[in-house]
N, C-alpha and C positions, 0 to 999 in steps of 0.2 A: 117669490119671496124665499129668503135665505132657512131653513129649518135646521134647528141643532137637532142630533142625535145624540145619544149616552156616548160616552167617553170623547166628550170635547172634539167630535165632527163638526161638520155642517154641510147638509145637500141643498146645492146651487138648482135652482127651478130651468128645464132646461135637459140639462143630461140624462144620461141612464140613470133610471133608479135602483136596477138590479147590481151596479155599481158596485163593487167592495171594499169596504173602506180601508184606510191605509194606517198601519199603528202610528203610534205616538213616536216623536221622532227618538233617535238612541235604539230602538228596539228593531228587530229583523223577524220576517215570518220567518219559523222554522221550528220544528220538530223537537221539545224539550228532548234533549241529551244528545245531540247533534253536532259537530264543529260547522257545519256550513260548507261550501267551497274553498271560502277564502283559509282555511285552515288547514283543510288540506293541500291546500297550494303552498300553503308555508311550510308545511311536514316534507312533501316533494320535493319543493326546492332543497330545503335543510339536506335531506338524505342525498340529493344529487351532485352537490356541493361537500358532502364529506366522501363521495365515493371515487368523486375525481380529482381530490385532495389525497385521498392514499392510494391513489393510481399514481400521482405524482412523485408523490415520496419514492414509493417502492423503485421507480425507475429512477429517481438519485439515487439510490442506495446501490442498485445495480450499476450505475455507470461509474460510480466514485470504485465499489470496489474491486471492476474491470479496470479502470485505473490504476488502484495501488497493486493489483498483480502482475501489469504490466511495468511498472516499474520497479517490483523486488526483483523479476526475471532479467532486466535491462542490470542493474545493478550486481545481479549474480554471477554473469558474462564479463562485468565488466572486471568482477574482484576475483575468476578466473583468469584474466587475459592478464592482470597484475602478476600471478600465482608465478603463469606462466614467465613473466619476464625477468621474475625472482629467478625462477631454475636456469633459463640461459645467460644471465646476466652469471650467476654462480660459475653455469658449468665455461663459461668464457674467461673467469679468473683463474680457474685450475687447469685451465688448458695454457693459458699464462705462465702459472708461477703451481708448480703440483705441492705444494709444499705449504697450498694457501688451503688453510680454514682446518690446520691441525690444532686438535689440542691443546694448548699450553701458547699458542701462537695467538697473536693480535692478527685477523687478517688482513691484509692490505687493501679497503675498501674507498679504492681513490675514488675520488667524486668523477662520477660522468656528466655529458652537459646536459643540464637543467633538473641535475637529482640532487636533493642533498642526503649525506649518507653517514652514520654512527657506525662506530665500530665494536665489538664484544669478542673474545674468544667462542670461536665457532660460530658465531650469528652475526651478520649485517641486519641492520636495517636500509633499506633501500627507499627515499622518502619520492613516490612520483606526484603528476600534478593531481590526479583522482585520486590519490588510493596511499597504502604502504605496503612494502612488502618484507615479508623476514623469513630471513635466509637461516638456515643452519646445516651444515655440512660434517657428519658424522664417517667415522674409518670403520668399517666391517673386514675383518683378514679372515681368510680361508685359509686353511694349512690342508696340506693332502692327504688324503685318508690312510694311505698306506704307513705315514710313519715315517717315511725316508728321509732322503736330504732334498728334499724336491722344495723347489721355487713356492712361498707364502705366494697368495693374493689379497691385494687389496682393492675392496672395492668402497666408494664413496658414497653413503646416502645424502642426498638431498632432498630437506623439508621445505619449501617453501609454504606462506601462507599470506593470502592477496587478503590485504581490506580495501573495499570500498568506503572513501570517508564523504561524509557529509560536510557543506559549507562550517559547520559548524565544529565538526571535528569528529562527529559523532558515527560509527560504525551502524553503515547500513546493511553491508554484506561481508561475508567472509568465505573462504575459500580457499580449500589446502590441497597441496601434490606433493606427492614423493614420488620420489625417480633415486634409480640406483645408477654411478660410472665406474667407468675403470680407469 
């Protein structure tokens, strides 16, 4: 015979009676002020989940901006190696014509193939396919210290200064040399 016990049991005739009954369903055995297992598994989780989320981060953050140094370096070379072709291109007009990038002169800055080029008294610009370059060429004279009748020198400064341009037109790098000729 079926017998109810307090808190809406019932022991089946048959089983153990030392049995213990099982709460009411919704309710869990456990230790007022306790989360249980299952909440600590959610705390676990939660914390193992944010800690390999900023393990993630952190190594974007390092490969993007191992990236962007690798490319200011790439671009710094590159508005060098402009700088550069400013000053030969210069020093190739005055071995030319020595009379190019005086003062008060227009200099003769013909177009080379595949550059297009403006002209200024004393400054070219020089337009390449990456970059621009600008040119200016300045007269320094030595006279001799003695005073005499002795031969002036003159010597030629040249500034050059490389940009590298962005698609967009915008300066990524820049990059200046001076060199002095005779």
């Amino acid at each position: 015979m079926i017998q109810e016990v307090p808190g809406g049991k019932f022991l089946v005739p048959g089983r153990n009676k030392k049995e213990t009954l099982s709460p009411q369903p919704g309710t869990r055995n456990q230790e007022p002020g306790t989360l249980g297992s299952r909440g600590i598994n959610l705390i676990t989780t939660l914390f193992i989940l944010i800690a390999i989320s900023a393990i993630g981060l952190l190594l974007y953050r390092v490969t993007t901006t191992e990236q962007e140094a690798s490319l200011r370096q790439l671009y710094s070379g590159e508005a060098l190696y402009i700088a550069e072709a400013g000053v030969a291109w210069a020093v190739h007009n005055l071995e030319s014509d020595c009379d190019w990038g005086q003062p008060g002169e227009t200099p003769d800055c013909h177009e080379a193939a595949g550059s297009s080029l403006t002209a200024k008294p004393t400054l070219c610009q020089v337009q390449l396919p990456n970059g621009t370059a600008y040119i200016s060429v300045t007269d320094t004279e030595f006279v001799d210290a003695d005073g005499g009748d002795s031969e002036s020198c003159t010597k030629r400064t040249i500034d050059s200064v490389g940009r590298r341009l962005g698609n967009s037109g915008r300066i990524l790098a820049e990059r200046r040399i001076r060199t002095t000729v005779d």
